[in-house]
N, C-alpha and C positions, 0 to 999 in steps of 0.2 A: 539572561533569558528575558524576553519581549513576550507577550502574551498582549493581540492584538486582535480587539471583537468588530467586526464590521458590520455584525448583524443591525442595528440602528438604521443604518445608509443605504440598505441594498432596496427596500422599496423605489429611492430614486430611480432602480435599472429599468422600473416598467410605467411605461406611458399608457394610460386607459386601459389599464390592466393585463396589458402586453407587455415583455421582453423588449426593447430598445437598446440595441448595442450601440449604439452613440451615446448614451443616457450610461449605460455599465462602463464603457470606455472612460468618461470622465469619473463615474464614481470610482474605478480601480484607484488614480490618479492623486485621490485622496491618502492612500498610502503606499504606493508602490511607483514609483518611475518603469518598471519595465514590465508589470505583471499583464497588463493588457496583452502588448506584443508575444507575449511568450503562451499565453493562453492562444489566443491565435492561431499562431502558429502550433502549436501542438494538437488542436480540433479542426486543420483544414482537411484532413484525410476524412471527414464524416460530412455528410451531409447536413448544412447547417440548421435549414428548415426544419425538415423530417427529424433527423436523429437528435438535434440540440437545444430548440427551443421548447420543446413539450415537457423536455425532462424540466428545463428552466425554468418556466413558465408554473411549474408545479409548487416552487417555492415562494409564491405569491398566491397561489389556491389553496394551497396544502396549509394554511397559519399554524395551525396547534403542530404537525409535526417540524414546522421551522422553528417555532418556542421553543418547543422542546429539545431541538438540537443543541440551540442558542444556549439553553439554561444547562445543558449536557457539558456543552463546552465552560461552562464557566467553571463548574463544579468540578470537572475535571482535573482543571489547568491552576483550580484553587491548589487542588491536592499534589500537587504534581513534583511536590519539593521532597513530600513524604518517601517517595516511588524512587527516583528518582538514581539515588544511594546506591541502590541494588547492583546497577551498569556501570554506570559511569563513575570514575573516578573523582571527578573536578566537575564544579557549576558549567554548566552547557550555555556559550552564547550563542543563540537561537533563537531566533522568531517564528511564533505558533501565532498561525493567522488563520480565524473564521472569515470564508469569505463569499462570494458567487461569483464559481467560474464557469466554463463553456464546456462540462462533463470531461474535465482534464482528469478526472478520478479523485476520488473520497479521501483520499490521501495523495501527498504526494512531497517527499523528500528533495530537496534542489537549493539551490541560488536563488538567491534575489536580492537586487540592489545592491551587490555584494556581500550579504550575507547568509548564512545559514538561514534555512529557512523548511518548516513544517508547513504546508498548503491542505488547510480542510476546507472542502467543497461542498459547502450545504446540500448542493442541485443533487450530487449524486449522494451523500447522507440519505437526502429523502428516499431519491429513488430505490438505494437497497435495505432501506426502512432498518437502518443504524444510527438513528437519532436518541435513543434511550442510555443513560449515564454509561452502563456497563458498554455498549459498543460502542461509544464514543470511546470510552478509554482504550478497549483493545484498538480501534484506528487508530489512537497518535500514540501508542507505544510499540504498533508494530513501523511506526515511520521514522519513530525515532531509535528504535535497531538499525533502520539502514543508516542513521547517522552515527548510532556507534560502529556501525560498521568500518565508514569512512574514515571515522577516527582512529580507531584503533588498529586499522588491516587495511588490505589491500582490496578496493569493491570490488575493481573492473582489473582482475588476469590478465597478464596479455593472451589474447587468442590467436588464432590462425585458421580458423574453419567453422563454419555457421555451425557445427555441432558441437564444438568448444563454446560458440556465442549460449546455444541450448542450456549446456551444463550451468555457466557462468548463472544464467536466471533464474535456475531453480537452485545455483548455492546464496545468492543474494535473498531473497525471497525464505531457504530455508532457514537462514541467520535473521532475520528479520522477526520469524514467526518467534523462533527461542528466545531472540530478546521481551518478545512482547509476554510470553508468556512467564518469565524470568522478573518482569512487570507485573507482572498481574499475579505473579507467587499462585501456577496455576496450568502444571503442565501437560494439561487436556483441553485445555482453551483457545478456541479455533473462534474468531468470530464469524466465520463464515459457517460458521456450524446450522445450520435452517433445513427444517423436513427431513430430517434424517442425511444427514451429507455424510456428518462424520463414520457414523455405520457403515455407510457404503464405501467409502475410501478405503476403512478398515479394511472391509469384506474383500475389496478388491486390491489389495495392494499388490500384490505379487504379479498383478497383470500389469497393473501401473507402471511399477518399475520395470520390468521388459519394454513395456510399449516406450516409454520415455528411452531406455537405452538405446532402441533401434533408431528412436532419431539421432541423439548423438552420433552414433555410426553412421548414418547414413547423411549426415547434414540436415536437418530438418529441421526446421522451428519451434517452438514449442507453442506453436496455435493452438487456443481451446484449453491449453493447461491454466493458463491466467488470466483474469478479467470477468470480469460477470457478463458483458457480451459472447462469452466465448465459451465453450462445454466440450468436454473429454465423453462420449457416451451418457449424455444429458444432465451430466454435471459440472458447475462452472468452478474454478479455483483448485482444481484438483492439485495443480503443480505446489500451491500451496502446501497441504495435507504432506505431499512428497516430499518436498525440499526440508520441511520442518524432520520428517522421521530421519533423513539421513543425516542432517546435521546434528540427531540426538546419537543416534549408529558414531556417529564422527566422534561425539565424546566422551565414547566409551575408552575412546585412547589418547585422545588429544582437549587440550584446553578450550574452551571459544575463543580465546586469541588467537590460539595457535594454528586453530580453522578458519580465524578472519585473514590468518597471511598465508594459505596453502597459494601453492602455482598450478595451474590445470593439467599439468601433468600428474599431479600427486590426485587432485580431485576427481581425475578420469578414472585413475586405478583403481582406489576408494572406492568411486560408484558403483563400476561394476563385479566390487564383491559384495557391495550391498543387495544392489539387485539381484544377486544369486541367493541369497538368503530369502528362506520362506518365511509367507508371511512377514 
C-alpha cells in the first residue's frame, strides 16, 4: 500500500491566484503518467468555466479547510493498518492519493498507471465540507469497499437492459456503504448524513424503494439517486441510503461474499421482495 500526499505541490496549479490547467497538467505529471488525461476526459461533460474552476479555485481561498483535509488525510492513512483487518484478508497493494482534480468526485476507485488506485479530490472534499478526520475516513473506506468489492466478487454483472445498468449501481454503491461501515465498526454511519438526511431516507423509505423499482422496470437511470449534483425530491445521495439497507436485507441470508458474486438475475428477484417490505 502507497499512501501518497500531494497537498505541498498543488499551490503550483494556480497562477495569480487563479486555476491554471497548464500549470495542474504538469503538476499531475509529478506523479501520475496518465491522471491528467483521465481527469479530462471524465469532466468534459461539465462546463469547465462555470461548473469546475469555482469549485477549484476554492482550494486556494478556502486554506484552513484544505489544511484540514491535508492533516485529515494523514491521520487517516496513518491509522489505516489498524481498520484495515476487518475486510480484507491480505495487505492491499493500492495507492491512496490526496490530490486536485477537475470535480471528478471526492472519491473515486479506478486504475492508474497500472495500478490500483484510491483518488481523493480535495476540490470536491471542500466543496461538501468533508474535510474533518471523521469524514475523511468514511470517504476512503467507503472507496475502498468498491475495491474489496473487485476483489473479492464480481463489481460489474453482466447486464442487458439500462434497468439491470440501475440495479447494478445501487448493488455496487450498497456493498460499498457496508463495507465502509464495517470500517468504521459503525452500522448507522452514513457520511452523507447532514441536516437531517438520514431521518428522511428513513421516513421515506418504502417510497424510495417503489420509486427506484419502477425504474428498473421501466429502464431508467438512476438520476438524482447519486451525486451531490443530483437530488431525489430535494435530497442528494439517496441511492446511497437504498443500496446500503438492501445489502444489509441481503445478509440476513447470504454472506457479503456471497452478495459480491450474485448475477442480476438473482439481484432483480431479491430487490423486488425487498421493496415489498414496509418500511
Amino acid at each position: 500500500m502507497r499512501i501518497i500526499d500531494t497537498f505541498g505541490t498543488m499551490s503550483s496549479c494556480f497562477i495569480d491566484d487563479q486555476f491554471d490547467l497548464e500549470a495542474w497538467r504538469k503538476y499531475t505529471k509529478t506523479f501520475s503518467c496518465e491522471l491528467s488525461e483521465k481527469c479530462e476526459q471524465d469532466s468534459e461533460q461539465y462546463d469547465f468555466k462555470k461548473e469546475i474552476v469555482p469549485v477549484v479555485n476554492d482550494v486556494f481561498w478556502k486554506k484552513e479547510a484544505a489544511c484540514q483535509a491535508n492533516a485529515s488525510f494523514l491521520a487517516v492513512t496513518k491509522q489505516l493498518s489498524r481498520n484495515i483487518h476487518r475486510l480484507f484478508q491480505n495487505e492491499m497493494d493500492v495507492d491512496i492519493i490526496l490530490y486536485l482534480g477537475l470535480c471528478n468526485g471526492a472519491g473515486w476507485a479506478t486504475t492508474l498507471d497500472g495500478r490500483t488506485a484510491v483518488l481523493l479530490g480535495i476540490e470536491k472534499i471542500i466543496e461538501l465540507n468533508w474535510q474533518s478526520e471523521s469524514s475523511m475516513q468514511a470517504l476512503l473506506f467507503h472507496e475502498l469497499g468498491h475495491i474489496w468489492h473487485k476483489t473479492y466478487g464480481v463489481f460489474r454483472p453482466e447486464t442487458h437492459t439500462a434497468g439491470e445498468d440501475t440495479l447494478v449501481q445501487l448493488y455496487q454503491e450498497g456493498i460499498a456503504m457496508v463495507c465502509e461501515q464495517i470500517l468504521c465498526q459503525n452500522d448507522r454511519l452514513y457520511h452523507q448524513d447532514q441536516e437531517g438526511w438520514l431521518e428522511w431516507c428513513t421516513a421515506n423509505q418504502a417510497e424510495i424503494k417503489q420509486e427506484y423499482l419502477y425504474r428498473i422496470d421501466h429502464n431508467i437511470s438512476a438520476h438524482g439517486f447519486f451525486g451531490d449534483w443530483c437530488q431525489y425530491k430535494g435530497h442528494s445521495d439517496v441511492g446511497y441510503y437504498l443500496g446500503c439497507e438492501f445489502i444489509k436485507y441481503l445478509q440476513q441470508q447470504y454472506s457479503l461474499a456471497e452478495i459480491a458474486n450474485l448475477k442480476i438475475s438473482q439481484l432483480y428477484q431479491l430487490f423486488k421482495t425487498f421493496a415489498a417490505l414496509n418500511g
